[in-house]
Structure formats: structure tokens, C-alpha cells
C-alpha positions in Angstrom: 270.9 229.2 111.4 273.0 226.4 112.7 274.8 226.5 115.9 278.1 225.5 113.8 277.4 229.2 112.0 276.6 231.1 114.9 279.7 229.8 116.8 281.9 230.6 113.5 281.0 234.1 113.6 281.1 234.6 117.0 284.9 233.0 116.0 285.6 235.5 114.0 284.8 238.2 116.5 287.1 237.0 118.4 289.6 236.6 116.3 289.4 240.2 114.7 289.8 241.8 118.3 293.4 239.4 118.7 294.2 240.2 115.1 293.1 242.2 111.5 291.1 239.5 110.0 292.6 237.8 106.0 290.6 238.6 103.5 289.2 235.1 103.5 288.1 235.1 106.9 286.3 238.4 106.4 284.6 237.5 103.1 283.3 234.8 105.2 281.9 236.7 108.2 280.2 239.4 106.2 278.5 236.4 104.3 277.8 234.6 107.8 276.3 237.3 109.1 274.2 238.5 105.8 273.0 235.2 106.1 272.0 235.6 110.3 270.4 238.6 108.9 268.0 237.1 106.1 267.0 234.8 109.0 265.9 237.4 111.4 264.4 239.4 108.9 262.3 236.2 107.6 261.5 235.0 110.9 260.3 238.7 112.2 258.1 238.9 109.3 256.4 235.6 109.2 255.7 236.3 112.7 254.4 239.7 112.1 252.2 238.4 109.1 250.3 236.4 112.1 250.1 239.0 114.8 246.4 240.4 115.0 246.0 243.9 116.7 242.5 244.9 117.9 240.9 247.7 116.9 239.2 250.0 119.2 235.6 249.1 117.8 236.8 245.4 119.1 237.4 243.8 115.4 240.7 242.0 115.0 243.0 242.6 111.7 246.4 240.8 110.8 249.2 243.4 110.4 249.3 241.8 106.6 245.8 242.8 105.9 246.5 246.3 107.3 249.6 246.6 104.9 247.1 245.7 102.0 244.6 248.3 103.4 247.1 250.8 103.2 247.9 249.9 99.3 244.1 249.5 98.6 243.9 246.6 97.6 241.2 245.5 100.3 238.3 247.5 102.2 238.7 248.6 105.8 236.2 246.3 108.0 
């Protein structure tokens, strides 16, 4: 997200502890901040979807792979 986002919400915090925020600027902050979300979310999973674990018989395994494990759709290793 850019910095010109972050700042604007962290704006509107400010704002809605001096005064109740319009209806404008509160439309605008919940969609700011659904949009900081979708970030996070996205960038926690792509970095999960890389992260290997290792096993206790010493074999590594993506945490994607053990998501498809658990569906069944591959073999444990």
C-alpha cells in the first residue's frame, strides 16, 4: 500500500478522536483499511506458501503442500 494511504488513514484516526467522522470520510477509511487488509492477508500468504517446516524424520514440506495433504489431493512423503 502506498505511503499516501497509510498516512490518509492514519488521518482519519486522528481526525475521528477530534471529531465524529462525515459519512464521506468514513466510507473512505473503512475502504482504506479493507484495502490495508487484502494486503496483509496477500502478503502473509504468499509468504506462508514458501515457508518449509521440517519434519521430524528430517524431510522438508511447504505449508501449501501440507494444506493439499490434508484435502488429499497428494501423498504424504
Amino acid at each position: 500500500m502506498e505511503k499516501e494511504k497509510l498516512d490518509r488513514i492514519s488521518q482519519l484516526y486522528r481526525l475521528s478522536k477530534q471529531r465524529k467522522l462525515t459519512r464521506e470520510e468514513l466510507d473512505e477509511q473503512k475502504r482504506l483499511r479493507d484495502e490495508y487488509r487484502r494486503g496483509y492477508v496477500r502478503n502473509l500468504t504468499q509468504q506462508l506458501e514458501h515457508t518449509e517446516l521440517l519434519r521430524p524424520d528430517g524431510t522438508k514440506v511447504r505449508v501449501s503442500d501440507l494444506k493439499r495433504e490434508k484435502n488429499g489431493d497428494i501423498t504424504k512423503s
